[in-house]
C-alpha positions in Angstrom: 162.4 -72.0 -86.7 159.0 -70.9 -87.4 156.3 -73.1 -87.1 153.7 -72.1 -89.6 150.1 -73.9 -89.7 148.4 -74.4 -93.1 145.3 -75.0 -91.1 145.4 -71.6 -89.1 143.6 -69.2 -91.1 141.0 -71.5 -92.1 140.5 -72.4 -88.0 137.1 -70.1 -88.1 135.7 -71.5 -91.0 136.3 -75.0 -89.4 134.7 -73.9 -86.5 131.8 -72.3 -87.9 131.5 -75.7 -90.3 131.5 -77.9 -87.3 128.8 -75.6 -85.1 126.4 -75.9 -88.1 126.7 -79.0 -88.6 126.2 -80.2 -84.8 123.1 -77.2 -84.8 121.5 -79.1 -87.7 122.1 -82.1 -86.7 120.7 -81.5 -82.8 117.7 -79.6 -84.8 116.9 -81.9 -87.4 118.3 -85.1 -86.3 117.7 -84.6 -82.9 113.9 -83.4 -83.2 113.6 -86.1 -85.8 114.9 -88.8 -83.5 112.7 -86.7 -80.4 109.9 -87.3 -82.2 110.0 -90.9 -83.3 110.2 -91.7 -79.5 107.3 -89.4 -78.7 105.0 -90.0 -81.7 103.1 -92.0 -79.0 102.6 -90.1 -76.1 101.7 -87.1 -79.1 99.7 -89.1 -80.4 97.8 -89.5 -77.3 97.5 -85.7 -76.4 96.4 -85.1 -80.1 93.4 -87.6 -79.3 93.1 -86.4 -76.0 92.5 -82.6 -77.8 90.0 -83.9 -80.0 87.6 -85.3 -77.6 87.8 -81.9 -75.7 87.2 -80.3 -79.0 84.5 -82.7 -79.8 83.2 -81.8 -76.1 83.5 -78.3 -76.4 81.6 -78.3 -80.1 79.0 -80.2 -78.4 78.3 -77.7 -75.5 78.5 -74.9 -77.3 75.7 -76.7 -79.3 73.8 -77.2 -75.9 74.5 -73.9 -74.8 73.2 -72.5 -78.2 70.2 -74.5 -77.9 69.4 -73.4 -74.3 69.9 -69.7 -75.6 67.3 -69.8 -78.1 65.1 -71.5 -76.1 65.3 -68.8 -73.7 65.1 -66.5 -76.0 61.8 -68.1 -77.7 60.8 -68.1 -73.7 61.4 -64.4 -73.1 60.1 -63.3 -76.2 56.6 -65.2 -75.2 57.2 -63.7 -72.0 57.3 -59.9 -73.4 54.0 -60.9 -75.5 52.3 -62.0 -72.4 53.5 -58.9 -70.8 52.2 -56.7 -73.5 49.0 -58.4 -73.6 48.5 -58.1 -69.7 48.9 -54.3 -70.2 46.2 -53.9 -73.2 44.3 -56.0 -71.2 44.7 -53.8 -68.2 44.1 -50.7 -70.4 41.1 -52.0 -72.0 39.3 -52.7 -68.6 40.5 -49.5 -67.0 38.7 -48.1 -70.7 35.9 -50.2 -69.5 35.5 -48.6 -66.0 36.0 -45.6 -66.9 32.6 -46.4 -69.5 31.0 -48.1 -66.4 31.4 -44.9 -64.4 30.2 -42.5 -67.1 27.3 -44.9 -67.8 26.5 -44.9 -63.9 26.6 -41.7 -64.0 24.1 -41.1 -66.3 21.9 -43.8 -64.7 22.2 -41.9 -61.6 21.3 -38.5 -63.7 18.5 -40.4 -65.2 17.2 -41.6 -62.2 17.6 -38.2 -60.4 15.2 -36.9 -63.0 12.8 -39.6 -63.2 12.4 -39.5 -59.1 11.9 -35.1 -59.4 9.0 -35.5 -62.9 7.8 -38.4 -60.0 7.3 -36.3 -57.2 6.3 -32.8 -59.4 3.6 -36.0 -60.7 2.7 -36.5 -57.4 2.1 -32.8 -56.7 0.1 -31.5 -60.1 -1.8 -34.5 -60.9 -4.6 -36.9 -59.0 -4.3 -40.1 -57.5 -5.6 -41.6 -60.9 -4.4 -39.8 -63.4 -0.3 -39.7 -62.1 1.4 -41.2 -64.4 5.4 -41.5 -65.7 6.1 -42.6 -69.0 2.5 -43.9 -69.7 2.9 -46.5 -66.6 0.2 -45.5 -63.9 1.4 -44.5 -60.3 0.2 -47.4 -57.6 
């Protein structure tokens, strides 16, 4: 006798039925289930994540502010710096007058002392005179 089963060549697609059912029960079920006993302690995490976020918008807000304020500080700082040099150029202009005005003091004075003593020489006590001023 033969024993012949109806089932037999439909035993894969039985299988197959069954695994998808048990996967989409353990994926949507289960998760489902998962998550109705979790929702709390998520819940938590996802508030936890929003105060750091909140905490991290907020320093970044700091930190942004801090950067322009440096910024606004450096930028005074490189104005300063600029204004020290044109200062510094300026008076170094200014010496550099002071020395070519000395100069011709000194030139000035040179001459006035020789027309002095050739007035000394060529004319008499009386009469000596430079620039109209009489000699003492």
């Amino acid at each position: 006798m033969i024993n012949f089963d109806p089932l037999r060549p439909y035993l894969w697609l039985i299988k197959a039925g069954a695994a998808l059912l048990l996967a989409s029960t353990l994926v949507f079920g289960g998760c489902q289930w998962q998550g109705s006993r979790d929702r709390e302690r998520i819940s938590k995490l996802e508030d936890g994540i929003a105060e750091r976020n909140t905490a991290l918008k907020a320093a970044a807000a700091s930190l942004q502010g801090a950067g322009d304020a440096i910024r606004t500080v450096n930028a005074q700082a490189e104005a300063n710096v600029l204004a020290a040099m044109e200062q510094a150029r300026r008076g170094s202009d200014a010496a550099a007058a002071a020395r070519r005005d000395a100069k011709k003091t000194a030139d000035r004075v040179a001459s006035l002392e020789r027309e002095l003593e050739r007035e000394k020489t060529t004319c008499t006590e009386g009469r000596a005179r430079i620039c109209g001023v009489p000699l003492r």
